[in-house]
C-alpha positions in Angstrom: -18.4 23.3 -46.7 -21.2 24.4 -44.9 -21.8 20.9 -43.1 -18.3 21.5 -41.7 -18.9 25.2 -41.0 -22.1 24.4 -39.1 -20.2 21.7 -37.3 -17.6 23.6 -35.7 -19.7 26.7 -34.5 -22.2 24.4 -32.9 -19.1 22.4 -31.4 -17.8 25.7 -30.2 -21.8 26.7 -28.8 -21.6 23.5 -26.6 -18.2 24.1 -25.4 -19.1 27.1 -24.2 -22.5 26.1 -22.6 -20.4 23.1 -21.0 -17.9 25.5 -19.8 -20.6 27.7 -18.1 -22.2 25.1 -16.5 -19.1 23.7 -14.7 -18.0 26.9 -13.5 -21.7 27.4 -11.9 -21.9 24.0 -10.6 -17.9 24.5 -8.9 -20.0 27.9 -7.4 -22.9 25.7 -6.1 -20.7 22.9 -4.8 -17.9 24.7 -3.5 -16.9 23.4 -0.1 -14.6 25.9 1.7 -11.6 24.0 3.6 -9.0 25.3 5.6 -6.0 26.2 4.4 -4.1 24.6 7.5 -5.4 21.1 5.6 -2.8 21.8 2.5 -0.2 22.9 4.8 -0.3 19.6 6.8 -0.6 17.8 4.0 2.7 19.8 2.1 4.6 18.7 5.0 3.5 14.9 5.3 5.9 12.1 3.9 4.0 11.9 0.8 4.3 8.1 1.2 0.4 7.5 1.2 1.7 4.2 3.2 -1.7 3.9 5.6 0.6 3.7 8.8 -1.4 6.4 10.2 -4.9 4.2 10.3 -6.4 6.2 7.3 -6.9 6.2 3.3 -4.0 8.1 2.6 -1.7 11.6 3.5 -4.7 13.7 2.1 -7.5 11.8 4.4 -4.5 12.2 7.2 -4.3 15.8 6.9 -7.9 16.8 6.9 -8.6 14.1 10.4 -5.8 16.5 11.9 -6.9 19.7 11.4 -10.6 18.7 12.5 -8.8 17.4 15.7 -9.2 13.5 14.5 -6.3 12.5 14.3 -2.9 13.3 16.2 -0.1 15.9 14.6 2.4 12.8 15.2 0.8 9.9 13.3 2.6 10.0 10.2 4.7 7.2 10.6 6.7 7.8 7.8 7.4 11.2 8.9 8.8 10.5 12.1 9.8 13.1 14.6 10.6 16.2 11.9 6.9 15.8 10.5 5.8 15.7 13.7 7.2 19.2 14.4 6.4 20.7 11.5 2.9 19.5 11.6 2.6 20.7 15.0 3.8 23.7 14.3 1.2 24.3 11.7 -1.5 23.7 14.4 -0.1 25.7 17.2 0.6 23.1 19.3 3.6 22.0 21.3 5.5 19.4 19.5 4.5 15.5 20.5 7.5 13.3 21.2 7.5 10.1 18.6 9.4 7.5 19.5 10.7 5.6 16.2 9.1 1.9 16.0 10.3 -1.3 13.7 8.5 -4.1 12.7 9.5 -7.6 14.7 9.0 -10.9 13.3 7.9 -12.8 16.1 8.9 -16.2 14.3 12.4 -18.3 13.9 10.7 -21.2 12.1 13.0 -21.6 9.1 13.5 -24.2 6.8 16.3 -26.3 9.1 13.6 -25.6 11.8 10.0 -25.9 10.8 8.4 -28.8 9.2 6.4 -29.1 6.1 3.3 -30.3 5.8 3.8 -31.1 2.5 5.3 -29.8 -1.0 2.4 -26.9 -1.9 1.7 -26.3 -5.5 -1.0 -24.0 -4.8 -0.6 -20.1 -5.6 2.0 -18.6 -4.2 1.0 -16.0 -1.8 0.9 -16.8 2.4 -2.6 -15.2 2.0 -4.0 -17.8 -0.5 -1.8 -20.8 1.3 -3.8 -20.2 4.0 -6.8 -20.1 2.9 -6.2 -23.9 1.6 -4.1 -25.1 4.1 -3.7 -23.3 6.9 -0.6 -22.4 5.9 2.2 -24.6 4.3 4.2 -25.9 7.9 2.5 -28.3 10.7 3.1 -25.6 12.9 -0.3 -23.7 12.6 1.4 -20.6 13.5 4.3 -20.4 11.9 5.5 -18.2 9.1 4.4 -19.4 5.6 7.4 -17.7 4.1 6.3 -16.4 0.5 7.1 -13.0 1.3 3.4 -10.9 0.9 5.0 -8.6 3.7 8.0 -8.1 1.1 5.7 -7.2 -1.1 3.4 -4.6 0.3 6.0 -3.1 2.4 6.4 0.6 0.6 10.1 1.6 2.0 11.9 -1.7 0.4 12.4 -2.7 4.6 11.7 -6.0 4.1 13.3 -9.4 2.0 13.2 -12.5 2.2 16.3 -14.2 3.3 17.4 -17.7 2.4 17.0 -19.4 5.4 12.8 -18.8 4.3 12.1 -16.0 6.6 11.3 -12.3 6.0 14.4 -9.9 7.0 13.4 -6.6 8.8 15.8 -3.5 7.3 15.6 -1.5 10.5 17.0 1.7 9.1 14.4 1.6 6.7 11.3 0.5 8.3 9.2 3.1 9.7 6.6 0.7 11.4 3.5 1.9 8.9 2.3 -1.8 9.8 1.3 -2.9 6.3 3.3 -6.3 6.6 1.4 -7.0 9.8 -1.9 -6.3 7.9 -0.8 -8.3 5.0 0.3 -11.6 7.4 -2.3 -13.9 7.9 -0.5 -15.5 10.6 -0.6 -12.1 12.4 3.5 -12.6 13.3 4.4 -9.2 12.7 4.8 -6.4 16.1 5.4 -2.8 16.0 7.9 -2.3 18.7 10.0 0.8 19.9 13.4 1.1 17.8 15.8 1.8 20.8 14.5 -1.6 22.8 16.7 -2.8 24.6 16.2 -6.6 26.5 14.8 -10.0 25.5 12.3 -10.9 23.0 10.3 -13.8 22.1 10.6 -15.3 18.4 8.2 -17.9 18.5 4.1 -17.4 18.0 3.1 -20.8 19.0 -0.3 -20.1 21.9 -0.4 -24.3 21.7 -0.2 -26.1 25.4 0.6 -29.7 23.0 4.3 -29.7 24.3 4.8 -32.9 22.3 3.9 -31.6 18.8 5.6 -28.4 19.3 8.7 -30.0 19.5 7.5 -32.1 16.3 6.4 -29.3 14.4 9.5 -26.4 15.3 12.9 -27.1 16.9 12.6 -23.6 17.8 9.0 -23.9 19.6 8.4 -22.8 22.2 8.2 -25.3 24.9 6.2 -23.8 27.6 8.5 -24.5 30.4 8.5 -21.2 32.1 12.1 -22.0 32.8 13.2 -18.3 31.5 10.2 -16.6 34.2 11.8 -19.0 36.7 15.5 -17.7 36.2 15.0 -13.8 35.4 16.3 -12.2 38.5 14.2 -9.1 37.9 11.0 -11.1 37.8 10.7 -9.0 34.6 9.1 -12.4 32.4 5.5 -13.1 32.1 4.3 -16.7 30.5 1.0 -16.2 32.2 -0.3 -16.5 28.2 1.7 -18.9 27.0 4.3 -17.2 25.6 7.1 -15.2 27.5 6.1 -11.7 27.5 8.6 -9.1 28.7 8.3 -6.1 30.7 10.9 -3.6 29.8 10.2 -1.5 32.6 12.2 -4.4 34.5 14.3 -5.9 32.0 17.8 -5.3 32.7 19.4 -7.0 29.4 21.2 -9.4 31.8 20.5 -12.4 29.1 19.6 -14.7 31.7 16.7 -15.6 30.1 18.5 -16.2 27.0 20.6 -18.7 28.3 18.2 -20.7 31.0 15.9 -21.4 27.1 16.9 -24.2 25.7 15.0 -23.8 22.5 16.7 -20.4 22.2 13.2 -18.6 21.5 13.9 -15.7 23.8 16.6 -13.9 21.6 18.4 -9.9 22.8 17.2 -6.9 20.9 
């Protein structure tokens, strides 16, 4: 009985010492913050999706506060958190345009070869790491969905055809599918574009094995340059670029390609 007696009241002695010494060590430690930090970080998303270049909404709201970050890169807030961030920091309110993720690849399974059948593991990541990737064309989309998978709003699926599907009322462009491609296919672009738009990723100048690799390679003609009557098309890289600045949505371009890689937004 005594044994047990003992126990308890030197139990209840250390609990107490313990208890002390944390409340002097949160004295010694403390680290003053401003209050604007939980404010910002009350209004955030709460999506902790990255989008906004850092660790997390609670990283995110201390860089603005200090000034290192702007009151409109939460991504998943869009325009309203924005505001209300700004708001909070006495600024005027920043206009954010709404952005979408692009898949800047048509290389299906009717379109792309395979190299072979792959029975490695099943992730684009670890495909290329053995391979390459799984099609001849070296820049084409592997197609085992590690976009679908990291992406945090459910925006992204994989459709039948072998090729990630972009849900564009639910992608906020936090860019964690581009991170997670090893063929780097994914592109933020602004929601409301409106024009022409390149599905194809190929930089190779073989014409002949493009064609062999993806019916919907692109050739490197410069045809849709040639025919744009705003001179709005750059292929000065390779790859038809467009300037949406010119662009009039004509579809020109869209017709003069004749392995249909330009496609309208």
């Amino acid at each position: 009985m005594n044994t047990i007696l003992y126990t308890i009241i030197v139990a209840a002695i250390i609990a107490l010492l313990l208890g002390i010494l944390l409340g002097l060590f949160k004295k010694i430690f403390h680290v003053d913050t401003d209050p604007k930090v939980q404010l910002v970080r009350d209004a955030l998303s709460g999506a902790n999706c990255g989008g906004c270049g850092l660790a997390g909404c609670d990283a995110f709201a201390s860089a603005v506060v200090k000034g290192d970050a702007p009151s409109n890169g939460c991504v998943a807030g869009g325009a309203d958190c924005a505001a209300k961030v700004a708001a909070i920091l006495g600024q005027a309110g920043i206009e954010v345009k709404p952005k979408v993720a692009f898949l800047a690849c048509a290389g299906t399974k009717e379109c792309a070869a395979d190299k072979a059948e792959y029975i490695g593991i099943k992730t684009c990541k670890a495909a290329q790491l053995t391979l390459n990737g799984t099609k001849k064309c070296a820049f084409g989309c592997i197609g085992f969905g590690d976009c679908v998978k990291v992406c945090p709003f459910g925006a992204l699926r994989m459709g039948d055809d072998g090729l990630p599907k972009v849900d564009k009322s639910k992608c906020v462009a936090c860019g964690k599918c581009a991170s997670a491609c090893p063929k780097h296919l994914f592109k933020m672009i602004d929601a409301d574009t409106k024009g022409a738009i390149a599905v194809c990723s190929n930089k190779s100048d073989n014409k002949v094995q493009i064609k062999k690799d993806c019916s919907r390679g692109c050739f490197k003609c410069g045809m849709c340059a040639r025919k744009c009557p705003e001179q709005a098309i750059d292929c000065s890289s390779g790859l038809p670029v467009i300037d949406y600045t010119k662009c009039t949505s004509c579809g020109t371009c869209v017709s003069a390609c004749v392995d249909k890689v330009l496609v309208m937004l």
